[in-house]
N, C-alpha and C positions, 0 to 999 in steps of 0.2 A: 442497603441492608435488607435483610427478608428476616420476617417472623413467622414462626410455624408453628404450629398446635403444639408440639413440643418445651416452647418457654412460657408456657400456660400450664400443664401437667402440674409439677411443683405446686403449684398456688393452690390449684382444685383440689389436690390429693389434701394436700393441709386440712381444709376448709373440711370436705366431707360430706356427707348428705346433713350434717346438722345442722350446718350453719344455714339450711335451707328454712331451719324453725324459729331461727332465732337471729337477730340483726345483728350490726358489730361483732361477730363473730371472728372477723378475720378483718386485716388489716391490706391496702394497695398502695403499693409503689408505683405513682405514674412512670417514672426514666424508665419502668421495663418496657411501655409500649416503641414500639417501632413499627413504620409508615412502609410500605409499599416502595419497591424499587421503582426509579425512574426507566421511562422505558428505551428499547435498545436501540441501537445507529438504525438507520434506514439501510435498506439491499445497495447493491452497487449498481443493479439495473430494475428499469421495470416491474415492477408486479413482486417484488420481494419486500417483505414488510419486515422490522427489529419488532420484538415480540415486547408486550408492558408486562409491569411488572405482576404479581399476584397482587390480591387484595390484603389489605391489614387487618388484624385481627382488631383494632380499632383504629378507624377512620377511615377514608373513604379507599376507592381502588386506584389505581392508575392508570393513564390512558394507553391505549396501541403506541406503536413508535411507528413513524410514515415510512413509505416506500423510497429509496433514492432514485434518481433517474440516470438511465445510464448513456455515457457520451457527453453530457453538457454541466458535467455536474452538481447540479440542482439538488436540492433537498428534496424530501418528501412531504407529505401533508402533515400536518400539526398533531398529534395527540389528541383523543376526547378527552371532554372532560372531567373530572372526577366525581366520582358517586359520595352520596350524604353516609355520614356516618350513622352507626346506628347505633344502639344499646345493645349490652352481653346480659347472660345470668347464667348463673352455674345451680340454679336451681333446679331440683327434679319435676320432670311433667304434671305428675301427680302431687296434692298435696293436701293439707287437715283445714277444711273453713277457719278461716280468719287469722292464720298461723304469718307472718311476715317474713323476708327472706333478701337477703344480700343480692344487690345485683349493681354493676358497675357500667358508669355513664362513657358516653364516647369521650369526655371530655376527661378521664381519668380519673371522676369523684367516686364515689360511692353512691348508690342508692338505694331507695327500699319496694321493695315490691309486697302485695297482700292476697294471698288466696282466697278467692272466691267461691263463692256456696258451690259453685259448678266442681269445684275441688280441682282446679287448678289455677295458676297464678295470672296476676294482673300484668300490664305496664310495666317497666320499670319507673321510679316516679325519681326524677332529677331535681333538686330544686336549682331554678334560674335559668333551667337549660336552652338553648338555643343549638338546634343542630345543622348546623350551615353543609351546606353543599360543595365538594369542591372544586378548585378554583378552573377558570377556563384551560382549554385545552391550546398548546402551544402553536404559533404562527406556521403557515407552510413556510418551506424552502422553498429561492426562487430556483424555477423550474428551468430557466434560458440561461444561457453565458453569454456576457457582453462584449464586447468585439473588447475592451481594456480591459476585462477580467485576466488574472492568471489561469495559466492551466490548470491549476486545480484550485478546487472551491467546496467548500460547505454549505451543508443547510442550514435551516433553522430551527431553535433548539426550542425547547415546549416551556409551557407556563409556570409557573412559581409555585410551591407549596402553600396552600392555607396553614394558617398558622393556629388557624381555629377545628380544624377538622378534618377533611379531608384533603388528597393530593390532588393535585393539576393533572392532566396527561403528560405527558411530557412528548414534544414532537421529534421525530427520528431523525437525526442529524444524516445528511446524505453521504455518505462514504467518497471522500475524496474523487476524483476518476480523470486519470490525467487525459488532457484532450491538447490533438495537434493546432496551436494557436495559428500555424500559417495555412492549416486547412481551411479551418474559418472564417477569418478573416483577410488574408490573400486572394485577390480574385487573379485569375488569370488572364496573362499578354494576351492579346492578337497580334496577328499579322495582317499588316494594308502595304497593300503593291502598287505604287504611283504607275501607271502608265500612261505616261506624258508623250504627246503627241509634238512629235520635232517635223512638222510639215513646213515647206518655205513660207504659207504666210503668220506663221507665227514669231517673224521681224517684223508683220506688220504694227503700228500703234494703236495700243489694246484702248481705247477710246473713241478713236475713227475709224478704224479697220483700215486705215489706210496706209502706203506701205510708207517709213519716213523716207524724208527726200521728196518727196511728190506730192505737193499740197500741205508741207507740213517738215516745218524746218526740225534738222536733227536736234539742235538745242534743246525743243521742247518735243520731241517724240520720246515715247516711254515703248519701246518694245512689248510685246504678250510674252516673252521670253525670258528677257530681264526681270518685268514682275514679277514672275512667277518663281525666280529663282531667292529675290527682294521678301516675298508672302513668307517662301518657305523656310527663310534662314528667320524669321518672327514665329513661326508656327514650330517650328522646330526647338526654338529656345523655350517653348508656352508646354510641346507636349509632355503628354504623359509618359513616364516610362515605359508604362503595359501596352503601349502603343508603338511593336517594331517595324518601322519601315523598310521598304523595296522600293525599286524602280527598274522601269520598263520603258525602251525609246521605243517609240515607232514613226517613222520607219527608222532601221536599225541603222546607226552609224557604220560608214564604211562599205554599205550594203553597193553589190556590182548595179542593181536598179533600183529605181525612183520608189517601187513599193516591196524593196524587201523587208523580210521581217525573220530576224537571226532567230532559231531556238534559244529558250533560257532568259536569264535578265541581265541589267549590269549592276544591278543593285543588289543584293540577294536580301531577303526579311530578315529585320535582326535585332539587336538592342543595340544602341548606339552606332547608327549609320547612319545619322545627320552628313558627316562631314564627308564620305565615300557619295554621298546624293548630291550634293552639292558640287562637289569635286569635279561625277562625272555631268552633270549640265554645264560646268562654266569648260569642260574640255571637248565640247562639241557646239554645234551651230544650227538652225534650220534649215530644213532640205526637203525638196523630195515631195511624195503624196501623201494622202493619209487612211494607209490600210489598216485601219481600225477592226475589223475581224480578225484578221490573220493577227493583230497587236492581241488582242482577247484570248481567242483559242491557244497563242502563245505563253501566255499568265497561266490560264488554267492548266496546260500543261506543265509549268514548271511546277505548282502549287501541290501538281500531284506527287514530285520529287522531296517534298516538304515534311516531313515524318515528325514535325512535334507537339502534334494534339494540340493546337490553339485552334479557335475560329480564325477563318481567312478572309480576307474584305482586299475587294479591285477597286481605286479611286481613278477613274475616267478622266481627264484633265485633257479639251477638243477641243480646237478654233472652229469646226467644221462638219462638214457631214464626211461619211468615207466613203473613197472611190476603190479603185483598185481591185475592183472583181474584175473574173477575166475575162479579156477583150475589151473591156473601156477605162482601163487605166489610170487618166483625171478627172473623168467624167462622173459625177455623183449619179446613180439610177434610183430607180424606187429598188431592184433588187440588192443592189450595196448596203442601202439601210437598211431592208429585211432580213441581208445576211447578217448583220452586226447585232442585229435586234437576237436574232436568232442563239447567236452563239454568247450572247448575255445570259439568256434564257438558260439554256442549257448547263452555263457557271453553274447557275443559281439551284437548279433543278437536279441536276445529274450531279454537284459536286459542294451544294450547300454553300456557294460563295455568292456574297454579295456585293452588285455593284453599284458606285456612287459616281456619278456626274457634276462633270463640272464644264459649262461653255463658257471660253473665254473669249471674249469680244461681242460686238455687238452682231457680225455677222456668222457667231455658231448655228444660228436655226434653231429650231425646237428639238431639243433632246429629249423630252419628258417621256419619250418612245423606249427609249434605251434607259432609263431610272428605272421605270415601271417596270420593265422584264428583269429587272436587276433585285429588285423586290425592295426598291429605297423611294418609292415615289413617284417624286419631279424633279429635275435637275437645278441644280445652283446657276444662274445666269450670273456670269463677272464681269461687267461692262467696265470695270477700274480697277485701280491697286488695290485701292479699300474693300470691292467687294471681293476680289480676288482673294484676298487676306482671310476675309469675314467666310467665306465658302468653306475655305479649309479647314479655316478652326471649327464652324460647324458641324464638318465631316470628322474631323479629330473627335470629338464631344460624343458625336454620337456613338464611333465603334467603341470608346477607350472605357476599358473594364471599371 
């Protein structure tokens, strides 16, 4: 409700300059007073503030209305608080020594006021008055949206009327602001590209490195192969969805020599290709060497085919060091693992892909060469099922959004 100088007119014109001489002159209705509107919503963004209300012609003002924020839909800041009321007089400035005069309390009574020698008016004089302040100004809106908030939300609304005199602020409720809850809260897939190294000694027994049959009866040999296929169907039941896997043989099944390495993958990155990953390792075998650069530069080339805005992450899974640079074939060099180290590097660097390592058995060697340029560290050593298991899921943990 608003009051304006207007529903005051009436009472004063009554009154008159006489009733300025003489007390009881005129008679008050406190129900005519009315309070200061509460103040307005808050903006829908930033820096837009609901305007408070005017002041009452008795009692106090009202506060601002706070600003909304826009995108998260939070309220604004709470209301000030409200100003003390004060006393009215519809006396004239001037006046006759010692002559008394009607003058009306915030509190809607009546009072009396007395002109002094100076020839104009005192005080108004209340009896019993207490003129209180009002009330605090209203709570902020919370400013954040919580990941289970709805899409839209409200502020917080301002303080409470005195009931004695003045009003509260009142706080600007933030204007609704609908917001995409799966922007928010959805984080986005990656993609991890297994490239799994199928060189012949990975039938060796991932525990002795030795091959079964030779020192090590088949009953109790465990493949690096079979494990690995045993880790992933546990790892695979454990991942997370935002975690699409691929896969990448090297050297490639079918391939006419010992170190080729096919363009493309036989997996491709996806959501739910557990069972096409699985599928193609239990339809192929161990063979061959392990050209592990040309398996690299391979990924990164397909990854470049890959158009759907997620992060890309290569998981290294070696019995070994790589040979197959040309002219030495099986023979591991210091340049073979410069070349691999290299073209890690380059993922990482030239193509924002990072890679993760993992040596399986006791004879991989030091891989922490190929983490490091991959920008993930040190490599996972898997001397067993268990840590074979424990490697991966740590590698899962770490890309998965």
């Amino acid at each position: 409700m608003k009051t304006t100088s207007r529903q005051w007119t009436p009472f004063l014109l009554a009154c008159g300059l006489a009733s300025a001489l003489i007390a009881g002159g005129c008679t008050f209705d406190s129900s005519q007073l009315r309070l200061g509107p509460d103040g307005g919503l808050g903006g829908a963004s930033a820096g837009a503030s609901g305007q408070g209300g005017t002041s009452a012609s008795v009692g106090g003002t009202v506060g601002s209305g706070g600003s909304g924020v826009a995108g998260v839909g939070g309220g604004g800041a709470g209301g000030t608080d409200g100003q003390a009321a004060t006393a009215t007089s519809p006396a004239p400035a001037t006046c006759v020594p010692g002559a008394s005069a009607l003058c009306y309390c915030p509190t809607g009574q009546r009072g009396a006021q007395t002109c002094t020698s100076s020839g104009t008016f005192a005080a108004c004089v209340c009896a019993g008055l207490t003129i209180d302040a009002g009330g605090a100004g209203g709570v902020d809106g919370a400013a954040t949206r919580p990941p289970d908030a709805p899409t839209t939300t409200t502020g917080g609304s301002g303080g409470a009327i005195s009931t004695s005199s003045g009003m509260a602020g009142s706080g600007g409720g933030g204007v609704p602001v609908s917001v995409d809850a799966e922007s928010i809260s959805s984080p986005q897939p990656v993609d991890l590209l297994l490239v799994l190294d199928r060189s012949g000694s990975m039938s060796d027994d991932i525990t002795t490195d030795t091959a079964c049959g030779t020192g090590i009866g088949a009953a109790t040999c465990t493949t690096k192969w079979s494990n690995m296929t045993a880790s992933l169907t546990q790892v695979f039941a454990a991942s997370p969805a935002g975690v699409q896997w691929g896969l990448k043989f090297f050297s490639s099944p079918g391939g006419q020599m010992a170190c080729t390495v096919n363009p493309g993958v036989e997996v491709s990155v996806g959501p739910n290709t557990a069972a096409q990953i699985q599928a193609a390792i239990a339809g192929t075998s161990p063979a061959n060497q392990t050209p592990t650069t040309a398996a690299i530069q391979a990924s990164v080339d397909y990854y470049g085919t890959v158009n759907d805005g997620l992060a890309h992450y290569i998981l290294l899974a070696t019995d070994g060091q790589p040979n197959c640079d040309p002219g030495t074939s099986s023979n591991v060099t210091d340049a073979s693992v410069q070349d691999t180290v290299n073209a890690i590097a380059i993922a990482l660097s030239g193509n924002n892909i990072k890679t993760y390592v993992i040596g399986i058995g006791s004879s991989a060697g030091d891989l922490d060469s190929f983490a490091a340029a991959g920008g993930t560290g040190t490599y996972f050593p898997a001397t067993s099922p268990d840590a074979l298991t424990a490697a991966l899921t740590s590698i899962v943990g770490a890309v998965a959004p």
